[in-house]
Each structure stands twice: as structure tokens, then as C-alpha cells.
PyMOL Python script that loads the backbone (N, CA, C, O; Angstrom):
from pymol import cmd

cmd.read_pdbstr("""\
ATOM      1  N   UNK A   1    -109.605  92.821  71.746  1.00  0.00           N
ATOM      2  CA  UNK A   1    -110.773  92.449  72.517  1.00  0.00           C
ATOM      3  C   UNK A   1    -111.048  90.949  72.439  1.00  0.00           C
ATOM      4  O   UNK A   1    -111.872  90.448  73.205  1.00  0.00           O
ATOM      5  N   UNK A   2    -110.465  90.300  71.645  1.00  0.00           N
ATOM      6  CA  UNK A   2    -110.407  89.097  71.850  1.00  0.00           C
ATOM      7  C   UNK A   2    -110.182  88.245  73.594  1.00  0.00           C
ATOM      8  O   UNK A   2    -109.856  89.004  74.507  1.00  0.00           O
ATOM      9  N   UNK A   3    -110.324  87.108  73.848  1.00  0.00           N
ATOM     10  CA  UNK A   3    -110.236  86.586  75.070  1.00  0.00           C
ATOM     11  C   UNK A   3    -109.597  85.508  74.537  1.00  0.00           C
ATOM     12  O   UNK A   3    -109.798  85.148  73.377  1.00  0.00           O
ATOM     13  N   UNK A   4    -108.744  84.886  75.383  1.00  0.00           N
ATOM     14  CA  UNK A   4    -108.317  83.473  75.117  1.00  0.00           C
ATOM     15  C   UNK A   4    -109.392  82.732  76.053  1.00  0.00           C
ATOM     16  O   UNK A   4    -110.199  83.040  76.929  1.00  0.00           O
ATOM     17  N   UNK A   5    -108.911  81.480  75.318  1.00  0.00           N
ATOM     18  CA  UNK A   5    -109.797  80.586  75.906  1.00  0.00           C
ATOM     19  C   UNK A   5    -108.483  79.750  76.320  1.00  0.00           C
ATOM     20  O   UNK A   5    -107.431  79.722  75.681  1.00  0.00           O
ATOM     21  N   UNK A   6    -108.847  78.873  77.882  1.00  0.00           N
ATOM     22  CA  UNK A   6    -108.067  78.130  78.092  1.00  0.00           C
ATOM     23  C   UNK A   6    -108.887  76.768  77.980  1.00  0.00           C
ATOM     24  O   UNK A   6    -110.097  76.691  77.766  1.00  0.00           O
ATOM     25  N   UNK A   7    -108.146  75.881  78.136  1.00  0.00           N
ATOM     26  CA  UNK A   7    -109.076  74.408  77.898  1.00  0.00           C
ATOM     27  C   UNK A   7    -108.525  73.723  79.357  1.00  0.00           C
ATOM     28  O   UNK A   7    -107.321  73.517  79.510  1.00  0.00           O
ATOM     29  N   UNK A   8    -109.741  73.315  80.649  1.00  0.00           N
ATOM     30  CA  UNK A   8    -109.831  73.311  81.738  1.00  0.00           C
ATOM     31  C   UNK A   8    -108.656  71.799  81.635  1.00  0.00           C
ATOM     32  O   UNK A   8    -108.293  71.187  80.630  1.00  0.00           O
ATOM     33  N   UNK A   9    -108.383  71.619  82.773  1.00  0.00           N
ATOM     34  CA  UNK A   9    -107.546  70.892  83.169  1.00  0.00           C
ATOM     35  C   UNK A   9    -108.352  69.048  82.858  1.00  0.00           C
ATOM     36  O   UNK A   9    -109.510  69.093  82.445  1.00  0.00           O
ATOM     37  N   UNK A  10    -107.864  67.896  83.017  1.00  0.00           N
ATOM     38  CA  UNK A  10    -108.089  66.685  82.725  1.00  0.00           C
ATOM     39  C   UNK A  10    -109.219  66.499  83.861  1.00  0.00           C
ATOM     40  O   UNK A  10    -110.373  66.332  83.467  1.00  0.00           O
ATOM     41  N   UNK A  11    -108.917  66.522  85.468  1.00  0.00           N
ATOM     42  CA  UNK A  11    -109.980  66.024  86.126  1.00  0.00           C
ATOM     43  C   UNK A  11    -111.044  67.375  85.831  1.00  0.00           C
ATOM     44  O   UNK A  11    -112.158  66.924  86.097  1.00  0.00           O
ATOM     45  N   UNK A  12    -111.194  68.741  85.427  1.00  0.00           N
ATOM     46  CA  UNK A  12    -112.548  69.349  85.605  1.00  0.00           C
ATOM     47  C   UNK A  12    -112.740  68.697  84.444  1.00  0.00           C
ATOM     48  O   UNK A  12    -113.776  68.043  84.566  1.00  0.00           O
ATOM     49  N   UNK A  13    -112.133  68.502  83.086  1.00  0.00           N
ATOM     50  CA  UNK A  13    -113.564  67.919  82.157  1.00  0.00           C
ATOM     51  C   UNK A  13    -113.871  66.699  82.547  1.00  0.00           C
ATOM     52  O   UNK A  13    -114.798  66.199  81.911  1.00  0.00           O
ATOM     53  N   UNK A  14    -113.302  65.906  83.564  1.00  0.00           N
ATOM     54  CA  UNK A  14    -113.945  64.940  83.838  1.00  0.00           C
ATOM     55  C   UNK A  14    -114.928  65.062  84.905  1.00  0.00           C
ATOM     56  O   UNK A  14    -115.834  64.229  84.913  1.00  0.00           O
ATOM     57  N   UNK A  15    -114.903  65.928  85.773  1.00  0.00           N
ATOM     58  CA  UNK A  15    -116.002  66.355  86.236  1.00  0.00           C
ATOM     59  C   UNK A  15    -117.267  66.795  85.348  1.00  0.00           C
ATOM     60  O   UNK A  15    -118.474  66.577  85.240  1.00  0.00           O
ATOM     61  N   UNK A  16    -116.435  67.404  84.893  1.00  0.00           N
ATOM     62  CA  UNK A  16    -117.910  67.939  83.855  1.00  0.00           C
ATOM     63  C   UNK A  16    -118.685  67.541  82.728  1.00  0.00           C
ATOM     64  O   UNK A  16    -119.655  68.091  82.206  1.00  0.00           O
ATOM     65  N   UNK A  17    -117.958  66.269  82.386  1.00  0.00           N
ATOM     66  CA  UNK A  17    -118.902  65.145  81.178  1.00  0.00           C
ATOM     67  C   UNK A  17    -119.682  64.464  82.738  1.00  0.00           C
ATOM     68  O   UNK A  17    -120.901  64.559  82.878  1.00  0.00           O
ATOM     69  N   UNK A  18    -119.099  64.023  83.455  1.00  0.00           N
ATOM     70  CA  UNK A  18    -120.062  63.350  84.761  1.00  0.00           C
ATOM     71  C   UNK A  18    -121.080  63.765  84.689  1.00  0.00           C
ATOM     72  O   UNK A  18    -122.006  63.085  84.247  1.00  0.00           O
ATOM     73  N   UNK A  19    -121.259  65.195  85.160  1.00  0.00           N
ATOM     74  CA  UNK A  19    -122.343  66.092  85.275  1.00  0.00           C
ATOM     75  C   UNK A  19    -122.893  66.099  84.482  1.00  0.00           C
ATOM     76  O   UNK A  19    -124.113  65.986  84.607  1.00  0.00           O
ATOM     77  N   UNK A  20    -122.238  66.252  83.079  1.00  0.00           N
ATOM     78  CA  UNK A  20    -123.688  66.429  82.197  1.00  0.00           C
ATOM     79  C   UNK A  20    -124.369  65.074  82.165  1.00  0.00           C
ATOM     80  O   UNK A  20    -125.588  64.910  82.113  1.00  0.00           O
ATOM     81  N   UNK A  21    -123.410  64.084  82.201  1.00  0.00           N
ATOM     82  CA  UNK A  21    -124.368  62.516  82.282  1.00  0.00           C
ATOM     83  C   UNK A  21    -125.358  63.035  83.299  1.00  0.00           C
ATOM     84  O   UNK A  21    -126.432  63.558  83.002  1.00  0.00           O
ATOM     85  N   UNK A  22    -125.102  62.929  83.991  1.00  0.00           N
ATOM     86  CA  UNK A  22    -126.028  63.188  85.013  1.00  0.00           C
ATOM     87  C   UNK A  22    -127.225  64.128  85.074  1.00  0.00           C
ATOM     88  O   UNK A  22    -128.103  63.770  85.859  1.00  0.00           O
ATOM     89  N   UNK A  23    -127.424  65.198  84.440  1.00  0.00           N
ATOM     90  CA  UNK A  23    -128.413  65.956  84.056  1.00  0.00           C
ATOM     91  C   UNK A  23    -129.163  65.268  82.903  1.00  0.00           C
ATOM     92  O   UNK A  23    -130.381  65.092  82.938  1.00  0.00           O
ATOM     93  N   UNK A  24    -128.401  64.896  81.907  1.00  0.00           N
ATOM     94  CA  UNK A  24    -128.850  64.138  80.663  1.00  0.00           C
ATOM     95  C   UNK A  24    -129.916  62.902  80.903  1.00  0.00           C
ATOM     96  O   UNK A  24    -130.825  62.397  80.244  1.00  0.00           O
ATOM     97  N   UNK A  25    -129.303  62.674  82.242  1.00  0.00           N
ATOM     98  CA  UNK A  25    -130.320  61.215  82.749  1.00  0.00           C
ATOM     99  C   UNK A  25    -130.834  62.163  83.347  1.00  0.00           C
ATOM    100  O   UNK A  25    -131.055  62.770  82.300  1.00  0.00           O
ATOM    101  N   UNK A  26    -131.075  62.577  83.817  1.00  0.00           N
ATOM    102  CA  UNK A  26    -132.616  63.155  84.607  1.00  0.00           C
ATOM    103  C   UNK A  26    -133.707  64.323  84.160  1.00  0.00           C
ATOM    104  O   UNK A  26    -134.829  64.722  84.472  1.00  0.00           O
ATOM    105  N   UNK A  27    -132.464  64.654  83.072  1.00  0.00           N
ATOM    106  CA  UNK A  27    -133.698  64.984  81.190  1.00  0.00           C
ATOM    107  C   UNK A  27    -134.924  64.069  81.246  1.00  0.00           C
ATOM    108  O   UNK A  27    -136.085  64.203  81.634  1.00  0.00           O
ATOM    109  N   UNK A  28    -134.078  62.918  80.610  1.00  0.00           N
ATOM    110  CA  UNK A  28    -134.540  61.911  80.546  1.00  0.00           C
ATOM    111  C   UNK A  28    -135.748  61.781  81.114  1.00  0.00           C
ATOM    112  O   UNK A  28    -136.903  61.873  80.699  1.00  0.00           O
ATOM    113  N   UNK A  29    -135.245  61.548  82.152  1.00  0.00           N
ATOM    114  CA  UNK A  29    -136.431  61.380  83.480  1.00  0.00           C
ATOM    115  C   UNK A  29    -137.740  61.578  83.444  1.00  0.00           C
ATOM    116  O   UNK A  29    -138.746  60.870  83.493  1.00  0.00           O
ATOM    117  N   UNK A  30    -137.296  63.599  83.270  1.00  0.00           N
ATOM    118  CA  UNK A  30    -138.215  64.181  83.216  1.00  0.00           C
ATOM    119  C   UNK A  30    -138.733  64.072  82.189  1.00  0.00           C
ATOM    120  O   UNK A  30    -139.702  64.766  82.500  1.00  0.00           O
ATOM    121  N   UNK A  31    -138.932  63.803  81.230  1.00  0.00           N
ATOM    122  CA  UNK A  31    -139.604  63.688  80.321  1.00  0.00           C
ATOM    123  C   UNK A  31    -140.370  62.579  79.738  1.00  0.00           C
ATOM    124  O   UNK A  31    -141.103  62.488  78.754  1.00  0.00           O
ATOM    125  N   UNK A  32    -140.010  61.835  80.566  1.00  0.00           N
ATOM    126  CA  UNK A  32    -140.839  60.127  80.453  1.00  0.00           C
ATOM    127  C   UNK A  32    -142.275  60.722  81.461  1.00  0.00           C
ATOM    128  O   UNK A  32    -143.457  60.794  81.122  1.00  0.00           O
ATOM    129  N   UNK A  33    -141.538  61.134  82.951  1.00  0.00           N
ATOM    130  CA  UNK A  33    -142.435  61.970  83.682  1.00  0.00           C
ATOM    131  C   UNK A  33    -143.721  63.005  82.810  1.00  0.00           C
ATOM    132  O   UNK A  33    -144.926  62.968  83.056  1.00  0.00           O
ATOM    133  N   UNK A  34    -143.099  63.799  81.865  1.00  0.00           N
ATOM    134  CA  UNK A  34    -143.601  64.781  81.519  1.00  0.00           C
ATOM    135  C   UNK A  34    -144.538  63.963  80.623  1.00  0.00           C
ATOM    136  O   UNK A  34    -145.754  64.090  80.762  1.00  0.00           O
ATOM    137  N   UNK A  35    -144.038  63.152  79.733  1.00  0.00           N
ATOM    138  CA  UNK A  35    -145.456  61.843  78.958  1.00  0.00           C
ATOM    139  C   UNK A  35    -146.261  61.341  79.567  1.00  0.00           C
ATOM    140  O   UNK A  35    -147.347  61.093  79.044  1.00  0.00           O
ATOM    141  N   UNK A  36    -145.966  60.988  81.028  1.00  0.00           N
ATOM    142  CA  UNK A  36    -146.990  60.323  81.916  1.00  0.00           C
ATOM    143  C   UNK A  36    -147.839  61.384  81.797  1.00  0.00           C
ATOM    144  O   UNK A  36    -148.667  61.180  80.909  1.00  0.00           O
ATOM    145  N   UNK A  37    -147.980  62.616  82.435  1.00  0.00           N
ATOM    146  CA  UNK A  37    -148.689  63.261  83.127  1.00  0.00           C
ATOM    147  C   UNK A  37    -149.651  63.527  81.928  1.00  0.00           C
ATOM    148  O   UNK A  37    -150.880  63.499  82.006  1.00  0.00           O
ATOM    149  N   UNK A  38    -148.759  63.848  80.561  1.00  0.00           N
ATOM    150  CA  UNK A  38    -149.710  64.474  79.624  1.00  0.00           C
ATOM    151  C   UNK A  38    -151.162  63.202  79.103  1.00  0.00           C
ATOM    152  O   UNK A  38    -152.260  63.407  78.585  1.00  0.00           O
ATOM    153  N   UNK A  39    -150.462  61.929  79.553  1.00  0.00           N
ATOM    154  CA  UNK A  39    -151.333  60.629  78.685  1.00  0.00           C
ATOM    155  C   UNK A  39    -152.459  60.760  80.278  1.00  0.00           C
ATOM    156  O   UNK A  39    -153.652  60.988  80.077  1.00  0.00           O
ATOM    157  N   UNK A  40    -152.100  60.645  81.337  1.00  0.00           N
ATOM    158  CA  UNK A  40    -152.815  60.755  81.935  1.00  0.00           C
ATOM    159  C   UNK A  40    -154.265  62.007  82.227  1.00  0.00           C
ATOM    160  O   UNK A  40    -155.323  61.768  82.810  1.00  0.00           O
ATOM    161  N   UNK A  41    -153.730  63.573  81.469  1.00  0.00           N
ATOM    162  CA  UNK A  41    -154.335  64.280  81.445  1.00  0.00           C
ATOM    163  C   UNK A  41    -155.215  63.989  79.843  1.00  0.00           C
ATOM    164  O   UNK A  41    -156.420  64.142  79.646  1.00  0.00           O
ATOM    165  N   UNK A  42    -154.489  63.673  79.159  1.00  0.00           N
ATOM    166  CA  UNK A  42    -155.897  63.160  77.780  1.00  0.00           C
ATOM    167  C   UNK A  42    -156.712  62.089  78.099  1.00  0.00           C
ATOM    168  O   UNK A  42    -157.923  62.035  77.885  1.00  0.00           O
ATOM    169  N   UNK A  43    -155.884  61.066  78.719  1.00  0.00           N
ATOM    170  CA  UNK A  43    -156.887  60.409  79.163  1.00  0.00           C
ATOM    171  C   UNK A  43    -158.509  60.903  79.875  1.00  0.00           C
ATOM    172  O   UNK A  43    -159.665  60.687  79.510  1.00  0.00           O
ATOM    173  N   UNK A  44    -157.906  61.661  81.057  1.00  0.00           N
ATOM    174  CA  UNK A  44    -159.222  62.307  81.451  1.00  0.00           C
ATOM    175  C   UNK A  44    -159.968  63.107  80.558  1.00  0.00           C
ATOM    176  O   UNK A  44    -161.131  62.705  80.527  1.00  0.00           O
ATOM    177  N   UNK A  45    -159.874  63.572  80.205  1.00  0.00           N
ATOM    178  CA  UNK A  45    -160.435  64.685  78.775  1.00  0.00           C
ATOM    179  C   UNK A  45    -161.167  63.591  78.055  1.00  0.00           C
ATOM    180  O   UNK A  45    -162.263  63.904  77.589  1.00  0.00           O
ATOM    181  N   UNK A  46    -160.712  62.260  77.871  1.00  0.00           N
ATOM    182  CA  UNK A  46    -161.298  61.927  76.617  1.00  0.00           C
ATOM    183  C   UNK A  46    -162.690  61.187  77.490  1.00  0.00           C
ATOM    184  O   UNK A  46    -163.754  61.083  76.881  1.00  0.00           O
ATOM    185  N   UNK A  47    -162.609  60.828  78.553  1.00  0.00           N
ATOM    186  CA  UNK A  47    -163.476  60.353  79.735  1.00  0.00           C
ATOM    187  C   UNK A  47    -164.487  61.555  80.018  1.00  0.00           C
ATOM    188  O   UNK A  47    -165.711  61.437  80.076  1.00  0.00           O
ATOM    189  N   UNK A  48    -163.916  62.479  80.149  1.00  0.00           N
ATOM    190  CA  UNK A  48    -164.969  63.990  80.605  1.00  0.00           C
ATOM    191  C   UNK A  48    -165.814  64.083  78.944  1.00  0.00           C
ATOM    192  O   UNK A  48    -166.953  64.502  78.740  1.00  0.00           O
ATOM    193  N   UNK A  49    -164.957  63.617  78.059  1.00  0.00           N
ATOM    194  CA  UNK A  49    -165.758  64.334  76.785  1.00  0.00           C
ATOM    195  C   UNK A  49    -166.719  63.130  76.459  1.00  0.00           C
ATOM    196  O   UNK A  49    -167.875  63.554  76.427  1.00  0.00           O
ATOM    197  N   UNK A  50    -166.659  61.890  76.226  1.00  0.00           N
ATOM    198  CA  UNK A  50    -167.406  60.768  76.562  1.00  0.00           C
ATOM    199  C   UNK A  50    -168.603  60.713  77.841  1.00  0.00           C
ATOM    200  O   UNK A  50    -169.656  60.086  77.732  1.00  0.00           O
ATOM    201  N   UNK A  51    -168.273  61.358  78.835  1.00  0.00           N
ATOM    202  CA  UNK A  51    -169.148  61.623  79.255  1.00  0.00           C
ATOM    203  C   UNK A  51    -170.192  62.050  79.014  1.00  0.00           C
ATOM    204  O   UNK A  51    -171.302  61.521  78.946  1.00  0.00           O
ATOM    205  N   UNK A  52    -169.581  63.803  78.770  1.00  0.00           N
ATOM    206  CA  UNK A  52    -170.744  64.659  78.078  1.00  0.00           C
ATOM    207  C   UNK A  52    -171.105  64.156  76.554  1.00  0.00           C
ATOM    208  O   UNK A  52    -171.695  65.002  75.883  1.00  0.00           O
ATOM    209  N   UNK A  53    -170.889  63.150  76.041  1.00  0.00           N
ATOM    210  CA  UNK A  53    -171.592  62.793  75.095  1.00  0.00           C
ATOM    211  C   UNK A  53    -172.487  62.013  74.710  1.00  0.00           C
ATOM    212  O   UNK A  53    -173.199  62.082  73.708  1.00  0.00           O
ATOM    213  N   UNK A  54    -172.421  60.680  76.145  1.00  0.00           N
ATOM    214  CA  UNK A  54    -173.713  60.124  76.398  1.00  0.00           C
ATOM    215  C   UNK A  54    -174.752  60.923  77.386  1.00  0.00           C
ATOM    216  O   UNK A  54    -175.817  60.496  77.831  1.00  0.00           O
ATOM    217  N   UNK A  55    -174.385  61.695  77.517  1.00  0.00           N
ATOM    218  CA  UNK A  55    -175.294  62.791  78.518  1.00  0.00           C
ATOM    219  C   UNK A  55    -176.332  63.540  77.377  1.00  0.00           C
ATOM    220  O   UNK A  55    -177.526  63.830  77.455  1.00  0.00           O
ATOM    221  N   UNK A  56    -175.388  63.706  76.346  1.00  0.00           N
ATOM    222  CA  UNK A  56    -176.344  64.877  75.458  1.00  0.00           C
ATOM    223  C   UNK A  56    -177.089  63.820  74.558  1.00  0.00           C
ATOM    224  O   UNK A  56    -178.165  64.140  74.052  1.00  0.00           O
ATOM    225  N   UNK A  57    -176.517  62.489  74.329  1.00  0.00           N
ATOM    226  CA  UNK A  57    -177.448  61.050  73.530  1.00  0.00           C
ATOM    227  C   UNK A  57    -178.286  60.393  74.492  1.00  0.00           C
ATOM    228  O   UNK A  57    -178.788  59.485  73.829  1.00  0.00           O
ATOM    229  N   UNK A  58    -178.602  60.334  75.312  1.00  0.00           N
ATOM    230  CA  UNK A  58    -179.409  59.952  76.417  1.00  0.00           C
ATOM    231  C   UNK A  58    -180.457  60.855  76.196  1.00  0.00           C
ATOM    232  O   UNK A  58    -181.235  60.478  75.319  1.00  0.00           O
ATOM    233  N   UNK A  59    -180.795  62.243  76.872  1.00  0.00           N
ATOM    234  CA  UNK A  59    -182.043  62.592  76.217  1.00  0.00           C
ATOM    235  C   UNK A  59    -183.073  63.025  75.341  1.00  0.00           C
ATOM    236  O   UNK A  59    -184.252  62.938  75.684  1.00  0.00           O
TER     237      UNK A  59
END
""", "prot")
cmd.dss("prot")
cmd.show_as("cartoon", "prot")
cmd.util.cbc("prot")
cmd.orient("prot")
């Protein structure tokens, strides 16, 4: 029950380190993306919570 494994020819692994570069950078990407969104969403939070906190020291 064993399977052999063959080891793909010279141009598919060179296709296929390409590709992963290529996903690897747009990991990347996403995840610089994915920091924006989160700094931008604490940001608001910390603005909404500042809010309500001169709201409740005010009267």
C-alpha cells in the first residue's frame, strides 16, 4: 500500500517555487492589509470610548 512518489520534472518545480513566491507576496500583502484595518478599527473604539467618557465627566 505504499505509493511512490515521483519528484516532478525541472520546469514544474520551477513553476511551482514561482507560485509559491507569488502567493507568499500576497500573504504578505494581506496581512499588512489585515494590520491596517485592525489599527484603524482600534483606533475608532478608542475615539467611541473617549467619547463616552467625556460624556459621562461632563455631567
Amino acid at each position: 500500500m505504499t505509493e511512490s512518489f515521483k519528484i516532478p520534472d525541472e520546469q514544474t518545480r520551477k513553476n511551482s517555487v514561482e507560485n509559491l513566491k507569488k502567493v507568499s507576496q500576497r500573504l504578505d500583502i494581506l496581512g499588512l492589509e489585515m494590520d491596517e484595518l485592525l489599527a484603524a478599527i482600534e483606533a475608532k473604539l478608542r475615539c467611541q470610548r473617549r467619547e463616552c467618557l467625556e460624556r459621562k465627566y461632563q455631567h
